[in-house]
BALODO-208563 format. One line per 5 residues: number of its first residue (from 1); their letters; for each residue x, y, z of C-alpha. Coordinates in steps of 0.001 Angstrom, whole numbers, always signed. Each point is the difference from the previous one (the first is absolute). Example, Ala and Ser with C-alpha at 12.3 -4.5 7.8 and 13.67 -1.06 7.14 Angstrom:
1	AS	+12300/-4500/+7800 | +1370/+3440/-660;
This chain:
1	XXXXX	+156128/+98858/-39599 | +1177/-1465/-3056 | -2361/-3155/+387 | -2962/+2782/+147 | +1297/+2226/-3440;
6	XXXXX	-41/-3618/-1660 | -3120/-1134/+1212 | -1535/+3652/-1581 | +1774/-708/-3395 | -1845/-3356/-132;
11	XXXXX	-3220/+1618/+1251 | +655/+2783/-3011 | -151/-2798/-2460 | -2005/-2358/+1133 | -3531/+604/-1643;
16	XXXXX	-2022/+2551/+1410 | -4179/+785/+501 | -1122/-123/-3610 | +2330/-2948/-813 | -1749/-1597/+3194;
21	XXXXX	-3671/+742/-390 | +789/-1174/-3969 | +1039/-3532/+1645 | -3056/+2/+2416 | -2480/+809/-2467;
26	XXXXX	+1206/-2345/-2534 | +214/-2731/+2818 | -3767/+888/+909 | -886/-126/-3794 | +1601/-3392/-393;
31	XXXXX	-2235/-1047/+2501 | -2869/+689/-1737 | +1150/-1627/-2959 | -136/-2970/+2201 | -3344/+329/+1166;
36	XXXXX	-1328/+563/-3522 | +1381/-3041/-1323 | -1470/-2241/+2146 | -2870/+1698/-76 | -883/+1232/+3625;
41	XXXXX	+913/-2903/+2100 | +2121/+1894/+2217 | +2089/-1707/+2761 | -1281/-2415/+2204 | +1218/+1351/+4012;
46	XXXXX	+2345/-3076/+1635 | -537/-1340/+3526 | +2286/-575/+2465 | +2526/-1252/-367 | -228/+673/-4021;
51	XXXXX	+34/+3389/+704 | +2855/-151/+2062 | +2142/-1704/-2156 | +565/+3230/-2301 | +1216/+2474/+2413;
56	XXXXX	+2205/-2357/+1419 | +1767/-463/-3242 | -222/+3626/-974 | +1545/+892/+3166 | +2816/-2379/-913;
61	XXXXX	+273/+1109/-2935 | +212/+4035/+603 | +2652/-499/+2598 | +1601/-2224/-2566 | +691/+2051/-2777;
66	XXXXX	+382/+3127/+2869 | +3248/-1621/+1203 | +1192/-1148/-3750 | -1392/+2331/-2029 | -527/+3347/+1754;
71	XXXXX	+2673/+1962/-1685 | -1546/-979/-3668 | -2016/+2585/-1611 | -3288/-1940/+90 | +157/-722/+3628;
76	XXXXX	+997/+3815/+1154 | -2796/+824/-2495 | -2844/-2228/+2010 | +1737/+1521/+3359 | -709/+3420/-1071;
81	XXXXX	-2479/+2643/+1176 | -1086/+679/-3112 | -1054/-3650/-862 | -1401/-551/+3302 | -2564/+3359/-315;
86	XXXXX	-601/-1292/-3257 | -1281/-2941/+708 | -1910/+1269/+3324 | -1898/+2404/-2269 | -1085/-2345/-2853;
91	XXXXX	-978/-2550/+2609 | -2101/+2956/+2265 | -1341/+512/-3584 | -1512/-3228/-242 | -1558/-340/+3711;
96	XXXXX	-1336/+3400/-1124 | -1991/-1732/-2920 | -998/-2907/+2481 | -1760/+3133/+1401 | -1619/+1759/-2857;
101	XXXXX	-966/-3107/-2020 | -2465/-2377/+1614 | +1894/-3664/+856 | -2905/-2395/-1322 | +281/-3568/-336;
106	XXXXX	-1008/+789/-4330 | +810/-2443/-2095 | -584/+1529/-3253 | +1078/+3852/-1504 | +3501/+2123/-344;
111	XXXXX	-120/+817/+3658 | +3/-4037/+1062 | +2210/-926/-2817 | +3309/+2619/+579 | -572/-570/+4000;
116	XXXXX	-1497/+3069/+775 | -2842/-1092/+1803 | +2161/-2139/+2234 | +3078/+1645/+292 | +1127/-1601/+3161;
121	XXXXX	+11/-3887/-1587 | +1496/+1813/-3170 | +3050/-446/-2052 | +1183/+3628/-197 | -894/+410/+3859;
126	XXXXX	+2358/-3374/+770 | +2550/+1576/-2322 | +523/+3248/+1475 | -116/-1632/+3504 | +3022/-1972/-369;
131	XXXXX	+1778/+2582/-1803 | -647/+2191/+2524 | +733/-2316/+2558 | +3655/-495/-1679 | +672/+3386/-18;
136	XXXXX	-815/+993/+3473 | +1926/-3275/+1054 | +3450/+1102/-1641 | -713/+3364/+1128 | -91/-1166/+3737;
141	XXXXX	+3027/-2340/-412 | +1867/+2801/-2102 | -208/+2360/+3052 | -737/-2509/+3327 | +3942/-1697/-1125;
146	XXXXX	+1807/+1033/+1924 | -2404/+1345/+2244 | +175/+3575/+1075 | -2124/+2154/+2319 | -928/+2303/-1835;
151	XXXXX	-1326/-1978/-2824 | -2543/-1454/+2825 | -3183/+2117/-1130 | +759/-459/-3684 | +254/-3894/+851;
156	XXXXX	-3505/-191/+2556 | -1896/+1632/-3093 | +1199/-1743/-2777 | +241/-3006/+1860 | -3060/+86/+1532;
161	XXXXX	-1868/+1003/-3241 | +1585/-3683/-1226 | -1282/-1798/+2673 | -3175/+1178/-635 | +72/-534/-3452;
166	XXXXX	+682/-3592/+634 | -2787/-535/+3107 | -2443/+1739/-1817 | +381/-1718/-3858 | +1584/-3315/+624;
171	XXXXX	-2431/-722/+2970 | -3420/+1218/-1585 | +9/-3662/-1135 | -577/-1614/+3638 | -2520/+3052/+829;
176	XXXXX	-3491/-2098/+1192 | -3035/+2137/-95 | -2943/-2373/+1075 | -3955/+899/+86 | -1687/-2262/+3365;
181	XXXXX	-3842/+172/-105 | -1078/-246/+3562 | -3835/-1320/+1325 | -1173/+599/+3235 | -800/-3669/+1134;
186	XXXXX	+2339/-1808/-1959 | +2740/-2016/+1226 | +4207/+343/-467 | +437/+756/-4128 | +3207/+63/-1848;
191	XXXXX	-1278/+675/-3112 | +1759/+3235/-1903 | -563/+1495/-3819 | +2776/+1305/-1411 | +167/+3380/-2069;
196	XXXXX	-470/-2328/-3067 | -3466/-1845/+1586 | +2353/-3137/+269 | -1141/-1800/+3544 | +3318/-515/+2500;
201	XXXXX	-316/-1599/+3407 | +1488/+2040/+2537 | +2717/-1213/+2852 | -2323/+1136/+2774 | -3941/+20/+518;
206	XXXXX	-1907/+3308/+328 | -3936/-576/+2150 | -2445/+3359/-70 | -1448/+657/+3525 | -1671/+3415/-415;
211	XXXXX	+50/+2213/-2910 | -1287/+3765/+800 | -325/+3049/-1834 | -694/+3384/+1188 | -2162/+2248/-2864;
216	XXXXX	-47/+4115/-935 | -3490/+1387/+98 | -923/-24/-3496 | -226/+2854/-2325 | -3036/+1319/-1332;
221	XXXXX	+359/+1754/-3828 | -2469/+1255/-2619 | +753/-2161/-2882 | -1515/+598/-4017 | -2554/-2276/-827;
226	XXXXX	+586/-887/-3348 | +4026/-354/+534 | +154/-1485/+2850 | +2927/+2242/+938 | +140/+2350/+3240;
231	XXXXX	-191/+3654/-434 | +2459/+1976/+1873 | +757/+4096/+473 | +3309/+779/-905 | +2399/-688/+3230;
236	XXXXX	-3176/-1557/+1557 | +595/-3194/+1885 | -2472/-2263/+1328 | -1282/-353/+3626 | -445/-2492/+2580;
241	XXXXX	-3154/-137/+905 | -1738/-735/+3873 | -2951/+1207/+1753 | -1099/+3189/-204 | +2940/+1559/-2404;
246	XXXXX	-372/+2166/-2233 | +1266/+1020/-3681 | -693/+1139/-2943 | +968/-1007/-3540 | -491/+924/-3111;
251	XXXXX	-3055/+2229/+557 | -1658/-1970/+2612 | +210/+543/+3682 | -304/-3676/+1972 | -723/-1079/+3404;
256	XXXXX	+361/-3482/+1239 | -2867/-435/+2320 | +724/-3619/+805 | +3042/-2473/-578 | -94/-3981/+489;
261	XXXXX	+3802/-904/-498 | -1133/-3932/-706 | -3843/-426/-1338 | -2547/-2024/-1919 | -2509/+1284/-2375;
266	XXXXX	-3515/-539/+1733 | -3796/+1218/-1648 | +485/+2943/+2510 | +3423/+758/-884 | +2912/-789/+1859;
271	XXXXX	+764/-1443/+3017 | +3409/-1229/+1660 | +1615/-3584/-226 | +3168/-1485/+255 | -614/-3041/-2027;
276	XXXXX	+2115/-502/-2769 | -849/+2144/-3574 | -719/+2874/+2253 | +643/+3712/-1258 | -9/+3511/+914;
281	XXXXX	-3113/+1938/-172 | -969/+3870/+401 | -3359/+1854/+115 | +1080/+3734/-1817 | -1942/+2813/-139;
286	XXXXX	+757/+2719/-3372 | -584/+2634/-745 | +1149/+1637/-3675 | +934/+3816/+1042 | -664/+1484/-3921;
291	XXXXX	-3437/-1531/-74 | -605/-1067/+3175 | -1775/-3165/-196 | +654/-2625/+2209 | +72/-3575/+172;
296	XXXXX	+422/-2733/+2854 | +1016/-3619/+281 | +1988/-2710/+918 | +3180/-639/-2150 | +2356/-3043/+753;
301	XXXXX	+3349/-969/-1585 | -1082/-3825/-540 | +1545/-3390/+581 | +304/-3462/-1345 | -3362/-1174/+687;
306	XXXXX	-1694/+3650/-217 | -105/+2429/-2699 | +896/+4038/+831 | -2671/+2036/-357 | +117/+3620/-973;
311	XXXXX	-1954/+3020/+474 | -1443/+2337/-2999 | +1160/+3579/+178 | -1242/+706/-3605 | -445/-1615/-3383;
316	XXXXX	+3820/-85/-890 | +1528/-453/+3498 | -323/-2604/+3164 | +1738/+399/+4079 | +1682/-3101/+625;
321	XXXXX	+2061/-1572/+2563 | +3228/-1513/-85 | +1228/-3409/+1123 | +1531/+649/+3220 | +4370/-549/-415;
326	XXXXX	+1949/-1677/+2031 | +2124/+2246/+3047 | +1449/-3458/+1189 | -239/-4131/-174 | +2257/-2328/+1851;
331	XXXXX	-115/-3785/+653 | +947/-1732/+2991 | +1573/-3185/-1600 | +2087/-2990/+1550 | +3321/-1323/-1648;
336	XXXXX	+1404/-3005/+243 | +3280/-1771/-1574 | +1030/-3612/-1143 | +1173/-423/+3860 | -3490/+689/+1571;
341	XXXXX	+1018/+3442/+1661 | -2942/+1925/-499 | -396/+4205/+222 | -3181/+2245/+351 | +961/+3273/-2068;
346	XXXXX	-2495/+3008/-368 | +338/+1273/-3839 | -463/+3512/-914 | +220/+2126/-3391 | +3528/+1451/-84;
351	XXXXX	+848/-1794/+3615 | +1506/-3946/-1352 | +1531/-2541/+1732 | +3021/-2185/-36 | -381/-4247/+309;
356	XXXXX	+2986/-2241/-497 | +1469/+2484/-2758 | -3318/+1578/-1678 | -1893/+2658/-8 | -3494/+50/+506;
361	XXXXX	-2126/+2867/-1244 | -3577/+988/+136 | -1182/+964/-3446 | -3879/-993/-702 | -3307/-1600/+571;
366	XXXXX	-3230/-379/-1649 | -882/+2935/-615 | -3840/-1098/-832 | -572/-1113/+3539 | +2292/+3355/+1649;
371	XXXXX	-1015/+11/+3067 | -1005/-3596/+307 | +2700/-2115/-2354 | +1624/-2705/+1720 | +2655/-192/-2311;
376	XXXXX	+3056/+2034/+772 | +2715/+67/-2871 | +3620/-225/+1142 | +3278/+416/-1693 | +3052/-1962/+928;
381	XXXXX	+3129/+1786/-1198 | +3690/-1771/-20 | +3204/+2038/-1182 | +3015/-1957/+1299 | +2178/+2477/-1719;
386	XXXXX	-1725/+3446/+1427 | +2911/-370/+3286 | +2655/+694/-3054 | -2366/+2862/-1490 | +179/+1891/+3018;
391	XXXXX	+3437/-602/+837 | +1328/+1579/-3498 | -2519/+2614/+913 | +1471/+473/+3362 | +3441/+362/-1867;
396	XXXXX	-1318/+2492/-2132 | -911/+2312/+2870 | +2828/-558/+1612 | +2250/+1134/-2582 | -2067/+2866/-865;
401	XXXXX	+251/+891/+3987 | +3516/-329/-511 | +555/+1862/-2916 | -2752/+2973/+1492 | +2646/-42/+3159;
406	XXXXX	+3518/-315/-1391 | -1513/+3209/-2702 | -430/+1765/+3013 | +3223/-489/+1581 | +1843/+1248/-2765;
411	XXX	-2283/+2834/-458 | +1209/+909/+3823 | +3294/-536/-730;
């Protein structure tokens, strides 16, 4: 009893909330000081095991100065709720602005040269993250020693939220994001771009068997002549388009008396193919219901080898048709690592794959050829410190399911 009465006397004066967010803000504007002064460079992220290095002596240090130091004002100061809220809000502030202001690789203007427009390789970011990490560390070994049950949910969350911390800032350094370009006929390629179009030869080889893409009906839209843009009623959206439907837009009622999905422009018209530079093609029938005139033709949303074509409704607008989008594309593509062992995967958008620690995800093509492109862009993914992400994560629900439940018992008590 009387080790809780003193521990409130030293809570009383240690510094409170506006004492705290004072220290926090003057930390985070001492890291843009930083920045400024050396004019935008930010902080180049470590690799392992650089980036290990720090945590492991922070670590040291925090439980350190906990078992020397803890009754000293400083160190119950850093251990506090106060300073630990304090520093979670100015540091929520700044992955906030990561948010609002666009991260661009700039290398000139205010925004580049105080950090803003990379926050995350930043001096005030790296600031606040370790300052934040040292106060939720003293925190957790202020109330896990000794260890008591009831301190459990306090410990998952705060705990957790460090954990995270660490995974998540210390580790963006040995995140891999690769871009493969994939050609139908080509043999085994290792060859990757980086986010920064620097060429990196990957530890396994990546071979395209199939690439496929499944397309929308296109859209057909009455569009202004003069610019170029597509006129819409208010709340009116656009339709798919197949034989025999029906619409109206604007003030023009339309029929689609034929539809080729894949066609070439002949002296007659239109007539189906399935060679590459193909496109879609409709014969319409309008008719304008204020004046009633009408007009026929084909319209077709054009390729890479052919050029749309459009139909006049009057001197000031044209019917067009859209180019068809994209409802799915996969790639059937064989893996194999520096051993030989080799493995046939079927890529899909939002459906990756794992292969000897990377993930493999669908994201492109050449969109000139659609239907027909034999290249199939992949992107090979590696995040060795994600399993530590989710783990803090997991800790965080857990204490939060803890906290929900214990709550509840005493509620019921």
């Amino acid at each position: 009893m009387k080790s809780e009465n003193a521990e409130k006397k030293v809570t009383r004066a240690a510094w409170g909330y506006p004492e705290s967010f004072f220290v926090a803000f003057e930390i985070l504007i001492l890291g843009f000081i930083i920045e400024i002064f050396l004019k935008g460079q930010g902080v180049k992220t470590p690799h392992f095991p650089n980036n290990l290095w720090p945590v492991i002596v922070l670590t040291i240090l925090m439980v350190y100065v906990h078992v020397r130091y803890r009754q000293g004002f400083l160190i119950k100061w850093l251990s506090s709720i106060p300073c630990s809220v304090s520093a979670i809000s100015v540091y929520a502030l700044l992955v906030l602005l990561i948010g609002f202001i666009p991260q661009q690789e700039t290398h000139s203007g205010w925004l580049h040269v105080t950090g803003l427009n990379h926050l995350k390789n930043s001096w005030p970011f790296l600031i606040m993250q370790f300052y934040l990490l040292i106060s939720l560390g003293l925190v957790v070994l202020r109330r896990g020693i000794p260890f008591k049950i009831r301190n459990l949910g306090f410990l998952l969350n705060h705990f957790g939220l460090w954990i995270t911390l660490v995974a998540a800032g210390m580790g963006s350094g040995d995140l891999k994001r690769v871009t493969l370009g994939l050609y139908e006929g080509r043999d085994f390629s290792r060859d990757g771009v980086m986010a920064d179009q620097s060429s990196v030869e990957m530890p396994f080889g990546a071979k395209l068997l199939d690439f496929r893409i499944d397309l929308y009906n296109p859209k057909i839209a009455v569009a202004d002549r003069s610019k170029g843009e597509l006129l819409q009623k208010h709340g009116e959206t656009l339709p798919l388009i197949s034989k025999g439907f029906e619409t109206r837009l604007i003030d023009w009622d339309i029929r689609v008396k034929d539809y080729i999905p894949f066609a070439v422009k002949t002296d007659s018209g239109y007539t189906p193919s399935d060679r590459p530079g193909s496109m879609a093609a409709a014969f319409v029938e309008t008719r304008n219901i204020v004046s009633g005139k009408t007009v026929s033709g084909w319209v077709a949303s054009g390729s890479v080898m052919f050029e749309p074509s459009y139909l006049d409704l009057d001197e000031s607008r044209l019917l067009i048709l859209t180019e068809p989008e994209p409802r799915k594309y996969e790639s059937a593509v064989v893996l194999k690592d520096m051993h030989g062992n080799t493995d046939t995967v079927m890529l899909e958008v939002n459906k990756p794959c794992r292969f000897n620690g990377w993930k493999l995800y669908q994201t492109g093509y050449d969109t000139q050829m659609g239907k027909f492109s034999t290249l199939s862009v992949i992107e090979a993914v590696k995040d060795p410190w994600l399993p530590f992400v989710y783990a803090g994560i997991l800790m965080l629900l857990g204490g939060a399911i803890y906290l929900f439940w214990l709550g509840r018992g005493m509620r019921t008590q």
